[in-house]
C-alpha positions in Angstrom: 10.9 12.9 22.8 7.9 12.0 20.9 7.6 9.5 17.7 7.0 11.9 14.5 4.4 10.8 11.9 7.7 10.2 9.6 9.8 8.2 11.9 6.8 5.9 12.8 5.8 5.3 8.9 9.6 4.7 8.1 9.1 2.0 11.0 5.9 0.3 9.5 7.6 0.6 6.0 10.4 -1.6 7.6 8.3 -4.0 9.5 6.3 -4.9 6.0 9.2 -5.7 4.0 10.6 -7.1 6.7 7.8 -9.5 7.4 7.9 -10.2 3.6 11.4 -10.8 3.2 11.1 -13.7 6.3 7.9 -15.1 4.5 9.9 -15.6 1.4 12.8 -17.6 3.9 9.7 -19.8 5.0 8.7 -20.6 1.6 11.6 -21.8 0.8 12.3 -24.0 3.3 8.5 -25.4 3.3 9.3 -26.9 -0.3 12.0 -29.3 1.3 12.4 -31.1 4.3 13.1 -29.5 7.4 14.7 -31.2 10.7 12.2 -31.0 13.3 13.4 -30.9 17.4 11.1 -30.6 20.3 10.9 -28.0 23.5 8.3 -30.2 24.6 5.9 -33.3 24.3 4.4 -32.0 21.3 6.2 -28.2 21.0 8.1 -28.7 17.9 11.0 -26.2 16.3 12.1 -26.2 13.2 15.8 -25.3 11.3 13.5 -22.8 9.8 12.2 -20.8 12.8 15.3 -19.9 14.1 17.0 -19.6 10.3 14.0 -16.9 10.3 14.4 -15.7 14.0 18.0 -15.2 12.9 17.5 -13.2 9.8 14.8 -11.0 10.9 16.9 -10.1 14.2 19.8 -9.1 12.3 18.2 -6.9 10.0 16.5 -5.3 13.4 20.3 -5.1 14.6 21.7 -3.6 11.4 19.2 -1.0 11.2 18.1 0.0 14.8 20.9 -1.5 17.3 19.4 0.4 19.7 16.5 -1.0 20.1 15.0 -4.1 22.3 13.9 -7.8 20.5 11.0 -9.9 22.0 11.1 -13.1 19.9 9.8 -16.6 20.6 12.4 -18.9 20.0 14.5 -16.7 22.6 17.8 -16.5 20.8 18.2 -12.7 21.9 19.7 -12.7 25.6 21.0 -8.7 25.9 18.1 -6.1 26.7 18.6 -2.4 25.9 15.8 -0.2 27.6 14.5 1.0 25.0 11.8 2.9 24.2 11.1 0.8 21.1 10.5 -3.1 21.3 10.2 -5.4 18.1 7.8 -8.6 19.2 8.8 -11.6 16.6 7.6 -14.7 15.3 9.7 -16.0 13.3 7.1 -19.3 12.5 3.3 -19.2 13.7 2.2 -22.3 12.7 5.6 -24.9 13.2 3.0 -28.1 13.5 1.7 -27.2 10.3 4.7 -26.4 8.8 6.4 -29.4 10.0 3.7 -31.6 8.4 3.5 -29.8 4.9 0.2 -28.1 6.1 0.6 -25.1 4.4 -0.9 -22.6 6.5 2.0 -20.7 8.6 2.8 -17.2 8.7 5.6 -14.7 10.1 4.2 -12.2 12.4 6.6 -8.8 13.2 5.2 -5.7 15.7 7.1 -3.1 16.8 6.5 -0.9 20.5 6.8 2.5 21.7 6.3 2.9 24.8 4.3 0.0 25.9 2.2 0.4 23.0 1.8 -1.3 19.6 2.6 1.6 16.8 2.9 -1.0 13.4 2.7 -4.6 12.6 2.8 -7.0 9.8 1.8 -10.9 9.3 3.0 -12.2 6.3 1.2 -15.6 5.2 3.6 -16.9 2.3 1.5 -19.2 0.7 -1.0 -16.9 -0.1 0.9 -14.6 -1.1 -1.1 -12.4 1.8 0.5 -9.5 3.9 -1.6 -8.2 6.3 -0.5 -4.8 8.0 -1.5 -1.8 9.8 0.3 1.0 12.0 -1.6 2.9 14.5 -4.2 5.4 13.3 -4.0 4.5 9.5 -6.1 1.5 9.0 -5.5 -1.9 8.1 -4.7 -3.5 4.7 -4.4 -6.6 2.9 -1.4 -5.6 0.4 -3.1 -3.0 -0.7 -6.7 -3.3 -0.1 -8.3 -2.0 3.2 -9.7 -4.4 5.2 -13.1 -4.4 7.3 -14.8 -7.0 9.6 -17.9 -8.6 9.0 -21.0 -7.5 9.8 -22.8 -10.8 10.7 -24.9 -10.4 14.0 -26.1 -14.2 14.7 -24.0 -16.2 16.8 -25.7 -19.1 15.2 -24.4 -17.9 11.0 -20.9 -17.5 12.7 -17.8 -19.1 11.4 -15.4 -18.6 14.0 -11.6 -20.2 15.1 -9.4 -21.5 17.8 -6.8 -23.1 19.3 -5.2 -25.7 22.0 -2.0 -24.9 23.6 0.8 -27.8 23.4 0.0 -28.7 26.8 -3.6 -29.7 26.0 -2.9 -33.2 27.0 -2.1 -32.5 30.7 -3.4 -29.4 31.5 -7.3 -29.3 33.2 -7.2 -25.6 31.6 -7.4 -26.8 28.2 -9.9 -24.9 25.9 -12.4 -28.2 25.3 -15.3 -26.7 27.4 -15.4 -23.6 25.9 -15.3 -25.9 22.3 -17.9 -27.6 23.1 -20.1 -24.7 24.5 -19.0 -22.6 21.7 -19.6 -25.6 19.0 -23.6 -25.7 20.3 -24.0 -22.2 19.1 -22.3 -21.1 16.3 -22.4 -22.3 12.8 -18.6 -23.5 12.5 -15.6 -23.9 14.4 -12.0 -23.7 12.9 -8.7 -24.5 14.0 -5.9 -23.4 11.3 -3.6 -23.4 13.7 -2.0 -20.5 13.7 -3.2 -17.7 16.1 -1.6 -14.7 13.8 -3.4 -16.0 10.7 -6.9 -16.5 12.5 -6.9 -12.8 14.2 -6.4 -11.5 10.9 -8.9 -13.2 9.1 -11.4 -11.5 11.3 -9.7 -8.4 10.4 -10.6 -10.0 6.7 -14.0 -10.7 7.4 -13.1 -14.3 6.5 -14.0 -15.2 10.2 -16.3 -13.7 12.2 -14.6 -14.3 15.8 -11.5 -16.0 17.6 -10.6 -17.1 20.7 -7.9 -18.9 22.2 -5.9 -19.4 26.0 -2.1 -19.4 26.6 -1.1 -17.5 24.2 2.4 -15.6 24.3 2.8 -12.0 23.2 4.6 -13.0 19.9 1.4 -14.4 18.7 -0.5 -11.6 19.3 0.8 -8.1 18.8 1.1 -7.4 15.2 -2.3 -9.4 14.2 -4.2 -7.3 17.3 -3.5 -4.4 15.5 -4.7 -5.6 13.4 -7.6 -6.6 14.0 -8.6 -3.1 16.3 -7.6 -1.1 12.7 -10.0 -3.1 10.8 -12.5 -1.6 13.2 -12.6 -5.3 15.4 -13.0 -5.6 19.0 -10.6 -7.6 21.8 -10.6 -8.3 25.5 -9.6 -11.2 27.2 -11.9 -14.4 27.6 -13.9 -12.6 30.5 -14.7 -9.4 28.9 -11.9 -7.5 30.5 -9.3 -5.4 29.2 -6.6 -7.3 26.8 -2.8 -6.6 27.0 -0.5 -8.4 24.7 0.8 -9.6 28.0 -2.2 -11.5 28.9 -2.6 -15.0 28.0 -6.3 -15.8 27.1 -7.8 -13.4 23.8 -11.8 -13.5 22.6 -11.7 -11.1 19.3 -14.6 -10.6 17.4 -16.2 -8.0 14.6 -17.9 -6.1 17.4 -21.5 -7.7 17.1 -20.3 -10.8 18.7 -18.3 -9.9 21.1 -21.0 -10.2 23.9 -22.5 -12.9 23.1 -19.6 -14.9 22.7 -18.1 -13.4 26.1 -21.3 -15.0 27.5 -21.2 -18.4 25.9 -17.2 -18.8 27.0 -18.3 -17.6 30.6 -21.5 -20.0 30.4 -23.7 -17.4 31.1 -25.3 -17.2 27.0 -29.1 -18.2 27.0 -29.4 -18.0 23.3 -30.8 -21.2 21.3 -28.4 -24.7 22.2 -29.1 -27.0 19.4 -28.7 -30.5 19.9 
């Protein structure tokens, strides 16, 4: 059976509020203290990512119960086999939030088939909700939203991202900083994978990459990104799937030459 045009916007209707209804949870608990526990050596959690893994899965429950949950913190053991999967993160961003650093966001997609039909990101302090279902653009609230058009790797602003293991792992994204940082105009690091996909969606950035990333910080804010009229593959230039852990994503000009300067193989000017 296929997904009718109503049944899928009734889905991305859902998925926005949804994502907005979380963001509002976060708010509230970034204004007070928050108790902190680790997964890791640095990989915090927060009361508040599983308070918002939590709500956001029983809202999924209550409304579709037969559908399957991906989420980060894991809290969902039982799998359904369902045609539809909802990808969650209930807090992208938890070192930021757990310092008072207010950039965080909730990120919500939702699967048919293998394929991402709708997502939202919801960045609370902003008061930004970025969203897009497949085949009808992508918005800002309510205000479409396009890439940039900049062309020089060398005017680029762009963003990334360590993993948590960044301390004992050889694979840890510092050579492709540095190669990256002799080229463009500006790095970033925000910290929060979600936030910095869609601000090349925004035009805010101009490209993003990052390795080890996890399919709950990707799906929604790839969709993004491709509605906006973006382009993704992995670090290499080859196909992306949400599934895949290394991401380059750029407004389409850079793509290439940012391919080449992550695969050390950019002859363009290295300033010193």
């Amino acid at each position: 059976m296929m997904l009718s045009n109503r049944d899928q916007l009734a889905l991305y209707k859902r998925v926005c509020a949804l994502a907005v209804e979380a963001g509002d949870l976060l708010k509230r608990g970034f204004s007070r203290r928050v108790a902190v526990s680790y997964k890791g050596r640095i990989d915090p959690v927060t009361e508040v990512d599983l308070a918002s893994e939590r709500f956001i899965v029983e809202k999924i429950n209550g409304a579709y119960p037969d559908h399957d949950i991906l989420t980060e913190e894991d809290t969902i053991k039982r799998k359904r086999a369902s045609r539809f999967r909802w990808i969650i993160d209930p807090l992208d961003g938890t070192v930021n939030f757990a310092h008072g650093f207010p950039i965080y966001c909730v990120s919500i997609a939702v699967e048919y088939d293998g394929e991402v039909i709708a997502g939202a990101v919801c960045d609370p302090e902003r008061g930004e909700l970025f969203h897009a279902a497949r085949g009808r653009g992508a918005y800002l609230n309510k205000q479409r939203l396009h890439i940039s058009r900049e062309k020089n790797l060398e005017r680029a602003l762009l963003a990334t991202g360590f993993a948590y293991d960044i301390g004992t792992s050889r694979r840890n994204n510092l050579g492709y900083f540095a190669r990256m940082a002799k080229q463009a105009q500006g790095i970033r690091r925000p910290g929060s994978a979600a936030i910095d996909l869609c601000w090349v969606a925004a035009g805010r950035l101009d490209g993003f990459w990052e390795l080890k990333l996890h399919p709950w910080d990707t799906a929604a804010a790839v969709l993004i990104l491709k509605e906006a009229g973006g382009k993704y593959s992995r670090v290499n230039g080859k196909p992306y799937a949400i599934t895949d852990p290394d991401l380059l994503a750029t407004n389409g000009h850079l793509h290439d030459p940012m391919r080449r300067v992550l695969t050390g193989k950019y002859r363009g000017t290295n300033r010193k």
